[in-house]
PyMOL Python script that loads the backbone (N, CA, C, O; Angstrom):
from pymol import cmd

cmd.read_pdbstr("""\
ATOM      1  N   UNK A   1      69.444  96.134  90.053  1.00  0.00           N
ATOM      2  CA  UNK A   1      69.929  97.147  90.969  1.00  0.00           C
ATOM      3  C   UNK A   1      68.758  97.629  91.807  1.00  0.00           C
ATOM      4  O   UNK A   1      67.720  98.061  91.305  1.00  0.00           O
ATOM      5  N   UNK A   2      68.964  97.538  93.017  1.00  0.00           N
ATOM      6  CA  UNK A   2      68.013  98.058  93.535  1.00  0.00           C
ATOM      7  C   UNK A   2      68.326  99.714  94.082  1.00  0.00           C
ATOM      8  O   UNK A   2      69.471 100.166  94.055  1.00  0.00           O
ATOM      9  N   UNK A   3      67.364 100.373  94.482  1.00  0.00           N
ATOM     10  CA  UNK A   3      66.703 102.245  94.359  1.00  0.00           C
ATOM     11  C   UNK A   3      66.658 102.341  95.692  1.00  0.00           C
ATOM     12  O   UNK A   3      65.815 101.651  96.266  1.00  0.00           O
ATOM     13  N   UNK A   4      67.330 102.999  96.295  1.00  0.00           N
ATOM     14  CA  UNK A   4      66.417 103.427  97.764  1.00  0.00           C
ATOM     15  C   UNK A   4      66.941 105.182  98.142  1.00  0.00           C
ATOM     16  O   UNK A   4      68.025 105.739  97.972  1.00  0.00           O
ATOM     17  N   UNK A   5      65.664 105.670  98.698  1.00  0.00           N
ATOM     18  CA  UNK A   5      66.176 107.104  99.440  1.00  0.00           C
ATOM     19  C   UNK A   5      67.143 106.772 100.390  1.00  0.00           C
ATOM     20  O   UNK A   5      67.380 105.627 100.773  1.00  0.00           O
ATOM     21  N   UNK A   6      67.988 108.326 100.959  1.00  0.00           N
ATOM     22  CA  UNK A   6      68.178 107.780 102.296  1.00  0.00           C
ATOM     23  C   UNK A   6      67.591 107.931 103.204  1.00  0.00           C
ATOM     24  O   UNK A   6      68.193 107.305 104.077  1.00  0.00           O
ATOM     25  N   UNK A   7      66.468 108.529 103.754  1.00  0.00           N
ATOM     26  CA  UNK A   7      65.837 107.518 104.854  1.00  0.00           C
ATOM     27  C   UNK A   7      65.700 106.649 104.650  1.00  0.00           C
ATOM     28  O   UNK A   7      66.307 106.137 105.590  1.00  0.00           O
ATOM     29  N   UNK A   8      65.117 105.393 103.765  1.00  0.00           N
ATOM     30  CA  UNK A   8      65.132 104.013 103.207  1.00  0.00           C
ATOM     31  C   UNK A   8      66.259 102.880 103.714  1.00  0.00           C
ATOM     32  O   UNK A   8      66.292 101.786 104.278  1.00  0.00           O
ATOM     33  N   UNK A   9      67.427 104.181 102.960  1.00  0.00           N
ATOM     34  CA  UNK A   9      68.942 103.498 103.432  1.00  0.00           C
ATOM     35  C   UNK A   9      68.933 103.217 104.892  1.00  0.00           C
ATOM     36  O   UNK A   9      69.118 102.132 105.444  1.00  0.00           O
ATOM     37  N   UNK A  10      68.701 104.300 105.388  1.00  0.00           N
ATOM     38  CA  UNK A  10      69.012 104.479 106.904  1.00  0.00           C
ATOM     39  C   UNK A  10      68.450 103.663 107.673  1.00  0.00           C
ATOM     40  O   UNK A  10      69.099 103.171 108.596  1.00  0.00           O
ATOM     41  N   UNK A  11      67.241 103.365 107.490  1.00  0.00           N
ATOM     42  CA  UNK A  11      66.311 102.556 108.032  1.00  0.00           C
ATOM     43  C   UNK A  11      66.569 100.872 108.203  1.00  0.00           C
ATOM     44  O   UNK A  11      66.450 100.122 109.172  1.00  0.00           O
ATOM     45  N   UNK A  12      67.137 100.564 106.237  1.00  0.00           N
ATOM     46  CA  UNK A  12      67.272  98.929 105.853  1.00  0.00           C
ATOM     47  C   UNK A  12      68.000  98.821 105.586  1.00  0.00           C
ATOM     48  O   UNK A  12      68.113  98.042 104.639  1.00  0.00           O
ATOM     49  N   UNK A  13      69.807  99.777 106.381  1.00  0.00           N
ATOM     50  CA  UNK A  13      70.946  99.441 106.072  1.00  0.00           C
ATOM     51  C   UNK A  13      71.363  97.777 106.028  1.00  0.00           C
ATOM     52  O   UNK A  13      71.995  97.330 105.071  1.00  0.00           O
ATOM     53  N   UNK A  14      70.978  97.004 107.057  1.00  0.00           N
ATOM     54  CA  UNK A  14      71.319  96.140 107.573  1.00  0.00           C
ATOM     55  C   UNK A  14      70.519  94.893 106.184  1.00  0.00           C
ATOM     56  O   UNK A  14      71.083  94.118 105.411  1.00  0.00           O
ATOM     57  N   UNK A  15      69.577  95.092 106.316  1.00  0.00           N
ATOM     58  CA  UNK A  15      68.676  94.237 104.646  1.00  0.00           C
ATOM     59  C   UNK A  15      69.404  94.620 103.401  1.00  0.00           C
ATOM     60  O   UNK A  15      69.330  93.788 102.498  1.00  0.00           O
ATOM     61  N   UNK A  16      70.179  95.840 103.130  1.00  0.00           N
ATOM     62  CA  UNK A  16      70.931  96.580 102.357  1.00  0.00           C
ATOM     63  C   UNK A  16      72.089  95.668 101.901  1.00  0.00           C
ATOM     64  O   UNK A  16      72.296  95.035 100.866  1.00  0.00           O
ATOM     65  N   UNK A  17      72.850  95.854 103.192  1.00  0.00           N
ATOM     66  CA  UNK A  17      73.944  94.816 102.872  1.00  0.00           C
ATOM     67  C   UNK A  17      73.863  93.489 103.110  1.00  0.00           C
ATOM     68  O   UNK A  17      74.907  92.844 103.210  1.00  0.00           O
ATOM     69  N   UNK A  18      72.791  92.958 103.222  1.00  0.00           N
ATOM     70  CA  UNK A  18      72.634  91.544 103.719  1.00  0.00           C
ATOM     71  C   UNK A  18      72.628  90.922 101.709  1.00  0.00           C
ATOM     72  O   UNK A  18      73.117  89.973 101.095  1.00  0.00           O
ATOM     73  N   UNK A  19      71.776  92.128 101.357  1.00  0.00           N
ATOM     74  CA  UNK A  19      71.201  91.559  99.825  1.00  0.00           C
ATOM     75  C   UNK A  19      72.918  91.883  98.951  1.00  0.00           C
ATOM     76  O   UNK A  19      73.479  91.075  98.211  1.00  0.00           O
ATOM     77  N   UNK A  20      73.339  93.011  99.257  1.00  0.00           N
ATOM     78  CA  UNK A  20      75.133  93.277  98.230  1.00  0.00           C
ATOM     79  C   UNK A  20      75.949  92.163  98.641  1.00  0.00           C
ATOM     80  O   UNK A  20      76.728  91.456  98.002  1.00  0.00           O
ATOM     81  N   UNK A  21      75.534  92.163 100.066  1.00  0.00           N
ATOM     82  CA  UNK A  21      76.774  90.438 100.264  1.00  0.00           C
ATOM     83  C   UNK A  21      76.248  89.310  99.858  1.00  0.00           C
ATOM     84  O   UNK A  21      77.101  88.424  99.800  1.00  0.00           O
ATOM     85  N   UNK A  22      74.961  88.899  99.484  1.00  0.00           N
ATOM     86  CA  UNK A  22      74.725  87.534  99.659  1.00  0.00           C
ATOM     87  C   UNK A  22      74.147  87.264  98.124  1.00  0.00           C
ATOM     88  O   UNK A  22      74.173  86.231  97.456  1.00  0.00           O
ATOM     89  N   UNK A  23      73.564  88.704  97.788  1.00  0.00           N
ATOM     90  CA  UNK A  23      72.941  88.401  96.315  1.00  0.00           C
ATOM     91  C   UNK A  23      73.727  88.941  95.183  1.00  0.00           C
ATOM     92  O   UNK A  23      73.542  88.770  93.978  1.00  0.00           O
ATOM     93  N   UNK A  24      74.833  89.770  95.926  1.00  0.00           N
ATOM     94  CA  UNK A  24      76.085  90.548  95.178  1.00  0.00           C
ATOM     95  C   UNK A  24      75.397  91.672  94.309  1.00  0.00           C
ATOM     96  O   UNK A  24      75.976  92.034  93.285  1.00  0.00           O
ATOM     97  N   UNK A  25      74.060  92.305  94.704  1.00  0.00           N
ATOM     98  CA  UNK A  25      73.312  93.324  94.299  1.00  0.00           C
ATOM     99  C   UNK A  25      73.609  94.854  94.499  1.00  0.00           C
ATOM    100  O   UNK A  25      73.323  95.236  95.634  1.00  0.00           O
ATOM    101  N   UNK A  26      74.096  95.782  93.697  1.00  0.00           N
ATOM    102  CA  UNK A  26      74.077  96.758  93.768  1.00  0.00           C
ATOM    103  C   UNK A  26      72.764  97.833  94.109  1.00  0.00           C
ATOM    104  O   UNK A  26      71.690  97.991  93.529  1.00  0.00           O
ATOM    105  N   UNK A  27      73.268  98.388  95.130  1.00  0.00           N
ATOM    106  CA  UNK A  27      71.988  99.522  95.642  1.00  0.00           C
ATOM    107  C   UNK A  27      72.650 100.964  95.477  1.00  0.00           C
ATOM    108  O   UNK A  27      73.741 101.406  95.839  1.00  0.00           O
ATOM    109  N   UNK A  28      71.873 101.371  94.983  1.00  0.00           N
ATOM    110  CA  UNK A  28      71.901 103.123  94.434  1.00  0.00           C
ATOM    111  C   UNK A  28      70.734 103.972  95.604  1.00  0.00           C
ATOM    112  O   UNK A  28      69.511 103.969  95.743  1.00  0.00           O
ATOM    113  N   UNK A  29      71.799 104.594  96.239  1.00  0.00           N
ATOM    114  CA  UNK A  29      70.796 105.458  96.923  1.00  0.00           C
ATOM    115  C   UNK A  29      71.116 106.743  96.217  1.00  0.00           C
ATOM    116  O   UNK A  29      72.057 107.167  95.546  1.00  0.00           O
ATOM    117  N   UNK A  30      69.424 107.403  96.829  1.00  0.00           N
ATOM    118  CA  UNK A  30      69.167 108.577  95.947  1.00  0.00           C
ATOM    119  C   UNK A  30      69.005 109.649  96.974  1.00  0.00           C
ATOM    120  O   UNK A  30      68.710 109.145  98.057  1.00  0.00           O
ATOM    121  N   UNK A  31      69.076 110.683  97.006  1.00  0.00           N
ATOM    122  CA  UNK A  31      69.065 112.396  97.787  1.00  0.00           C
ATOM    123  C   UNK A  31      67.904 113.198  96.562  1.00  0.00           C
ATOM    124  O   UNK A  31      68.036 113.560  95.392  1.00  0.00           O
ATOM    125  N   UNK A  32      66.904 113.218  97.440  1.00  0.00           N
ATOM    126  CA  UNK A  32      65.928 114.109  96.224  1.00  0.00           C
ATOM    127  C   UNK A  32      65.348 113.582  94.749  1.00  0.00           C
ATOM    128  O   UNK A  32      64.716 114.244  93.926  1.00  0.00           O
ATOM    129  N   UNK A  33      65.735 112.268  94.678  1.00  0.00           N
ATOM    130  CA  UNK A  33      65.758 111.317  93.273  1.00  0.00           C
ATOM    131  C   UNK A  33      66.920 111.595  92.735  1.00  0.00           C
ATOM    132  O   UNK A  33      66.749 111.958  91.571  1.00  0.00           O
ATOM    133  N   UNK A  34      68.144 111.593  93.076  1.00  0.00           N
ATOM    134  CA  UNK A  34      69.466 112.389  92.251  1.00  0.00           C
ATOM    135  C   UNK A  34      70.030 111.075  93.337  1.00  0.00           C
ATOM    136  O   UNK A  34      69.824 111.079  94.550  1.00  0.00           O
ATOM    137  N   UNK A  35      70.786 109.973  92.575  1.00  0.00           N
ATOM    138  CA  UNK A  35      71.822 109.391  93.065  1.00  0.00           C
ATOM    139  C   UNK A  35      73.139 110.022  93.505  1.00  0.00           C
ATOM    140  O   UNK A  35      73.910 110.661  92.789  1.00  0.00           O
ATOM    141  N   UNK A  36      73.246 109.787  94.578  1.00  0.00           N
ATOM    142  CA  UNK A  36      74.153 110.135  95.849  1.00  0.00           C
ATOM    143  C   UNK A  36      75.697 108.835  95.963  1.00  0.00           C
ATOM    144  O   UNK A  36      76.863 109.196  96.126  1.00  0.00           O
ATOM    145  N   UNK A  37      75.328 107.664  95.851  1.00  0.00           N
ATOM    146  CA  UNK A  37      76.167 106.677  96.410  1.00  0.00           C
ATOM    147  C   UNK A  37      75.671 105.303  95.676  1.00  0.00           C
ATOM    148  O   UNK A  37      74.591 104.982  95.181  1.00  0.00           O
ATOM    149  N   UNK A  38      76.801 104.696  95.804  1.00  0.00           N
ATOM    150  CA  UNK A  38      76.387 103.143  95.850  1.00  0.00           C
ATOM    151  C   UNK A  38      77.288 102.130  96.386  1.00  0.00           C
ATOM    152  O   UNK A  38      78.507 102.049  96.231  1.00  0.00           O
ATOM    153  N   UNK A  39      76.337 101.210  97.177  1.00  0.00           N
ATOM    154  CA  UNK A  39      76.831  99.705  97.798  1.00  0.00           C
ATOM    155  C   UNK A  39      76.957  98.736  96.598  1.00  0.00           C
ATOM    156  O   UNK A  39      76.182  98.238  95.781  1.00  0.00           O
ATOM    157  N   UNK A  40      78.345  98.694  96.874  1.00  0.00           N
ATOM    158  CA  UNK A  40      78.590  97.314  95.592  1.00  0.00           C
ATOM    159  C   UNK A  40      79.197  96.560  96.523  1.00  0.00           C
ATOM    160  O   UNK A  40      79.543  96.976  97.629  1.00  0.00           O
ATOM    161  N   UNK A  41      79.380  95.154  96.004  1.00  0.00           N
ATOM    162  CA  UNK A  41      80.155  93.905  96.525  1.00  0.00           C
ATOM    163  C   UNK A  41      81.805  94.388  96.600  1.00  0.00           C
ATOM    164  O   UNK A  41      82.392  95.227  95.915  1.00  0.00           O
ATOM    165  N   UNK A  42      82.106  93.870  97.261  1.00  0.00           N
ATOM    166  CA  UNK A  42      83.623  93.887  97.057  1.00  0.00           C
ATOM    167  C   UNK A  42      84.281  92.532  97.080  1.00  0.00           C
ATOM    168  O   UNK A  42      84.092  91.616  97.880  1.00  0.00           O
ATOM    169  N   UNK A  43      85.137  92.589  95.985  1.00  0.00           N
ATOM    170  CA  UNK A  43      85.437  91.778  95.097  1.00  0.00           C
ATOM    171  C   UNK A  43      87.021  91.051  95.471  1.00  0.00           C
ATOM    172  O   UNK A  43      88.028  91.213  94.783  1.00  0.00           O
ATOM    173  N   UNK A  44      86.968  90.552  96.236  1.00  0.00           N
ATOM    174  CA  UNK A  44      88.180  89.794  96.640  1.00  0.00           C
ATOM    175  C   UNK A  44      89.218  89.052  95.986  1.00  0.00           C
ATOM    176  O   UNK A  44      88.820  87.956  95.594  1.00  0.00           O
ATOM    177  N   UNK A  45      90.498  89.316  95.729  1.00  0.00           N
ATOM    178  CA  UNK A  45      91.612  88.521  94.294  1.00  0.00           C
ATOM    179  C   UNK A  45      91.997  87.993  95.706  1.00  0.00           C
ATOM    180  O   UNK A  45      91.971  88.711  96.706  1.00  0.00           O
ATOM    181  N   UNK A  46      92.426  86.423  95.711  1.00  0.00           N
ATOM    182  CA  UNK A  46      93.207  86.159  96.043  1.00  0.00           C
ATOM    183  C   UNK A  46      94.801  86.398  95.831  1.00  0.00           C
ATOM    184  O   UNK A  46      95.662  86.251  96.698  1.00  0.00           O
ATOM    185  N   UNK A  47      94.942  86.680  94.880  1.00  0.00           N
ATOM    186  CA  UNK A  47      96.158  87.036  93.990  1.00  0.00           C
ATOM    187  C   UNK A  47      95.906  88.182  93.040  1.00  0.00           C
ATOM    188  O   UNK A  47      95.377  87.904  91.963  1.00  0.00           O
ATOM    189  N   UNK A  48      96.218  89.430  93.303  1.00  0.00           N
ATOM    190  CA  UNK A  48      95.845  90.967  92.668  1.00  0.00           C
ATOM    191  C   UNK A  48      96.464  90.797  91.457  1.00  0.00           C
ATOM    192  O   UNK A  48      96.094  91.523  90.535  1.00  0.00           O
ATOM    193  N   UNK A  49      97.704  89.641  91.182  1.00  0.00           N
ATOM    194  CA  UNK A  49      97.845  90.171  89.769  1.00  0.00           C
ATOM    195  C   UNK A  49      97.286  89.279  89.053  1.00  0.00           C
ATOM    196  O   UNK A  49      97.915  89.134  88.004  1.00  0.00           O
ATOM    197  N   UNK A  50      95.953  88.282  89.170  1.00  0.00           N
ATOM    198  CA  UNK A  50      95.313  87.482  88.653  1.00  0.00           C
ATOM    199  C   UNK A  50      94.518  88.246  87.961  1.00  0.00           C
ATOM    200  O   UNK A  50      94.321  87.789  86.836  1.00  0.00           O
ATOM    201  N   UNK A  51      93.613  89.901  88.330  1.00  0.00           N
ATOM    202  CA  UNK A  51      93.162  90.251  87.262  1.00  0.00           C
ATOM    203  C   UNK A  51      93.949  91.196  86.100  1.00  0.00           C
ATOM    204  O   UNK A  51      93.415  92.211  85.650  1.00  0.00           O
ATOM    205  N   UNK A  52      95.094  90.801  85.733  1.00  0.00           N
ATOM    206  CA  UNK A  52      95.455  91.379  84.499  1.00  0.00           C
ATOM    207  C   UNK A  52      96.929  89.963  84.186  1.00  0.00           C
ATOM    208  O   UNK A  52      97.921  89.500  84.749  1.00  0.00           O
ATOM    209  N   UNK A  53      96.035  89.801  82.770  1.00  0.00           N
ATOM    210  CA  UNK A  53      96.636  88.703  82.219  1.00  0.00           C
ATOM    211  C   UNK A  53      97.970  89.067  81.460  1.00  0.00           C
ATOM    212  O   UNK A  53      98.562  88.321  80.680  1.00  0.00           O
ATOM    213  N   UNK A  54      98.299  90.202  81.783  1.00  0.00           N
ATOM    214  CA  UNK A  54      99.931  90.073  81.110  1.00  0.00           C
ATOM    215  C   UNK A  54     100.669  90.269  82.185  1.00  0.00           C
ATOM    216  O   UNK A  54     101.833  90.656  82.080  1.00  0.00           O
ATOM    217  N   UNK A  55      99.988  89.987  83.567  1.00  0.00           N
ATOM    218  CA  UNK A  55     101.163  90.239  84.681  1.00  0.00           C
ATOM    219  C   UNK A  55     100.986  88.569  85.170  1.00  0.00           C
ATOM    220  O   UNK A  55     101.920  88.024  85.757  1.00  0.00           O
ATOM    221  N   UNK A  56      99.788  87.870  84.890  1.00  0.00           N
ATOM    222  CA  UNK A  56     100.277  86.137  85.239  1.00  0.00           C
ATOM    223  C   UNK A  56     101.406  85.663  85.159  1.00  0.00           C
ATOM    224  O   UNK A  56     102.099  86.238  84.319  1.00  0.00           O
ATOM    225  N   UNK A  57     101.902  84.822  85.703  1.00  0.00           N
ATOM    226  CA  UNK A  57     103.261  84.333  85.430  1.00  0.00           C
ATOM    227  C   UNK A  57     104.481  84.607  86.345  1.00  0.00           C
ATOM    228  O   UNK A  57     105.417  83.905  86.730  1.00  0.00           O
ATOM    229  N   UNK A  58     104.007  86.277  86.606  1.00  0.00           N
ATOM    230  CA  UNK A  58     105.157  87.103  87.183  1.00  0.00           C
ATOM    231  C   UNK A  58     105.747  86.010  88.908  1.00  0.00           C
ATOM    232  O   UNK A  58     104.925  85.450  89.634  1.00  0.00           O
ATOM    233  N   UNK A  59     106.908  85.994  89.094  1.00  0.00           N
ATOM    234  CA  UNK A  59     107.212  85.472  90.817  1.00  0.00           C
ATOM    235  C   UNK A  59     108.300  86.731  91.013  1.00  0.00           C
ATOM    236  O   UNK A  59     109.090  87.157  90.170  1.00  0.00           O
ATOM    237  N   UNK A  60     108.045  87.306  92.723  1.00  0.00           N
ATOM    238  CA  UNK A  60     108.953  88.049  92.869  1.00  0.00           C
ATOM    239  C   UNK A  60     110.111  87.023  93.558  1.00  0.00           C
ATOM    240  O   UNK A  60     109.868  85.889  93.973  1.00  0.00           O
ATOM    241  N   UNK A  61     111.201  87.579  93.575  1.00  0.00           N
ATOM    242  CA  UNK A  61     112.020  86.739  94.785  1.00  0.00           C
ATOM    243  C   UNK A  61     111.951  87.252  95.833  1.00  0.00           C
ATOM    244  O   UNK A  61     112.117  86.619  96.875  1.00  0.00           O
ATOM    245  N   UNK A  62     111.685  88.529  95.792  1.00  0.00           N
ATOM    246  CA  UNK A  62     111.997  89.535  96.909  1.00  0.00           C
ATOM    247  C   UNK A  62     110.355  90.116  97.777  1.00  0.00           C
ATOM    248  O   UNK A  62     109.403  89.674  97.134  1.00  0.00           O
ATOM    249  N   UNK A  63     110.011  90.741  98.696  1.00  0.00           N
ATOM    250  CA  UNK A  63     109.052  91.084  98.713  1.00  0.00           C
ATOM    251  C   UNK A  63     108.877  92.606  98.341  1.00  0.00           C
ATOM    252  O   UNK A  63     109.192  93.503  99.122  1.00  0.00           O
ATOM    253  N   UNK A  64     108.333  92.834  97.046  1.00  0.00           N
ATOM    254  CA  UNK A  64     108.512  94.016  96.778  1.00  0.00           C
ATOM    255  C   UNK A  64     107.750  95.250  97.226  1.00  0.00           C
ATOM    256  O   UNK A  64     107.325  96.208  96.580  1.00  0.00           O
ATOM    257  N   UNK A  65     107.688  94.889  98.789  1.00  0.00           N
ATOM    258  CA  UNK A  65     106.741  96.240  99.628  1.00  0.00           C
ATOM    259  C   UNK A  65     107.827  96.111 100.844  1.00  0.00           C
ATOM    260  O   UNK A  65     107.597  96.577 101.960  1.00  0.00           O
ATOM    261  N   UNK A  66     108.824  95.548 100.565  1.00  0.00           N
ATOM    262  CA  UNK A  66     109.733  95.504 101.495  1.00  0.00           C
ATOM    263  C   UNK A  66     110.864  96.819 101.649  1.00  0.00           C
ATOM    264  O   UNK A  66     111.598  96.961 100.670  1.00  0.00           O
ATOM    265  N   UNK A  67     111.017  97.576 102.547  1.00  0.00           N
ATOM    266  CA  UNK A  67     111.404  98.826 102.554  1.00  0.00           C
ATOM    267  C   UNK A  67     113.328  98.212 102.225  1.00  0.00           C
ATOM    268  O   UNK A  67     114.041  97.317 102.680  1.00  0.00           O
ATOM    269  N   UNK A  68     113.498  99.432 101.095  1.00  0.00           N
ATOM    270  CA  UNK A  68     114.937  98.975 100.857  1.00  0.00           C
ATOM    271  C   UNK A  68     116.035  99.153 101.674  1.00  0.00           C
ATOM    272  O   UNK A  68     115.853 100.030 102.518  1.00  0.00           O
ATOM    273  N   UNK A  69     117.127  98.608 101.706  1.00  0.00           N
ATOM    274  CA  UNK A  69     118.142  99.110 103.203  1.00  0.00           C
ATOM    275  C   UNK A  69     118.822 100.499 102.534  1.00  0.00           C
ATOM    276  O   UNK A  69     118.342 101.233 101.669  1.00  0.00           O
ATOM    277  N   UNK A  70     119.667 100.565 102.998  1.00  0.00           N
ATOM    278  CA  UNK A  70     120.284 102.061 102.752  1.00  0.00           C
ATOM    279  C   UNK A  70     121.632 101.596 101.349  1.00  0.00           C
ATOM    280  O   UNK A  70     121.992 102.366 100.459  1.00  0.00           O
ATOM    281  N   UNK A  71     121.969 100.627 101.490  1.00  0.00           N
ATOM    282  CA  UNK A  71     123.039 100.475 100.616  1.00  0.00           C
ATOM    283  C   UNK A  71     121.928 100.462  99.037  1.00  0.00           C
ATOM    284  O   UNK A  71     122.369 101.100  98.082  1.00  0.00           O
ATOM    285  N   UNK A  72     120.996  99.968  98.919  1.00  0.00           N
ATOM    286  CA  UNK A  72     119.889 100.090  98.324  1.00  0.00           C
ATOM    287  C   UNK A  72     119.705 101.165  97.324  1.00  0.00           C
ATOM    288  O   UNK A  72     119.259 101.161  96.177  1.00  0.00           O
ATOM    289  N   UNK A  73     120.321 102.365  98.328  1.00  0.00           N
ATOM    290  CA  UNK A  73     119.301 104.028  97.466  1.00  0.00           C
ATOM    291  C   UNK A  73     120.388 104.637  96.897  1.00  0.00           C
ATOM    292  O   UNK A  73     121.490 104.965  97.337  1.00  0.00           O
ATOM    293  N   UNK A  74     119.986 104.700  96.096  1.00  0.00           N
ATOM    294  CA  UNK A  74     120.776 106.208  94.957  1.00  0.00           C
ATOM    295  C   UNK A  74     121.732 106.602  95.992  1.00  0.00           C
ATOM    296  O   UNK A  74     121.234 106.657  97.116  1.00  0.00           O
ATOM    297  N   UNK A  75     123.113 106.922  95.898  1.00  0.00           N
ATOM    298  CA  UNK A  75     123.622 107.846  96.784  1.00  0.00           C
ATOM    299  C   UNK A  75     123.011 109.070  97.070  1.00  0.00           C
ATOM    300  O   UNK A  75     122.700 109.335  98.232  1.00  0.00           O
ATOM    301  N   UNK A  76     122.736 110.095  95.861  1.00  0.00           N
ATOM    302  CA  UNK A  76     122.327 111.743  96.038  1.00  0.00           C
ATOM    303  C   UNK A  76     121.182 111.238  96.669  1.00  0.00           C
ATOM    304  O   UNK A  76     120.693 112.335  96.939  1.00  0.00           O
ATOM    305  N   UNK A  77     120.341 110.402  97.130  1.00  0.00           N
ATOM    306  CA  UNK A  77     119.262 109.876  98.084  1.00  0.00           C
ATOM    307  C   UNK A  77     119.217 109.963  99.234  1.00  0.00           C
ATOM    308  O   UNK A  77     118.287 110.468  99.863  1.00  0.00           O
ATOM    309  N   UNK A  78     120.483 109.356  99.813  1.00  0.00           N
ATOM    310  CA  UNK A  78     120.327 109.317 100.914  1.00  0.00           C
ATOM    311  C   UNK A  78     120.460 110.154 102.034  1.00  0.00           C
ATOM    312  O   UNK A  78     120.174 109.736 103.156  1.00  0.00           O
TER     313      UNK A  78
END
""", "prot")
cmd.dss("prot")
cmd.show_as("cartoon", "prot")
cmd.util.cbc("prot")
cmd.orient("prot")
């Protein structure tokens, strides 16, 4: 993990994230020596329910972010 103030930050934002994207290195910046923040990688699923192994398997038929029609809702709903 690498340490930096933020002026440090401010200065080698760009070297900052060059090293979290390429070396997948976490940087801890500090305010006064008191950690403030941190740059981590971000971690891309191709498939979100790939990280939890009791949802593998699952297929929707439907798209389930798909807004429901009206025949859909609870009556006292609508």
């Amino acid at each position: 993990m690498i340490q930096v103030n933020t002026h440090e930050a401010k200065s080698k934002l760009s070297y900052l994230l060059a090293r979290v994207e390429t070396a997948r290195e976490t940087v801890r910046i500090c305010r006064n020596g008191k950690p403030i923040a941190l740059l981590v990688p971000v971690h891309l699923v191709a498939n979100p329910l790939e990280r939890h192994d009791e949802l593998r398997g699952i297929t929707f038929r439907e798209d389930p972010t798909a807004p429901l029609s009206e025949e859909d809702w609870p009556e006292a709903s609508r």
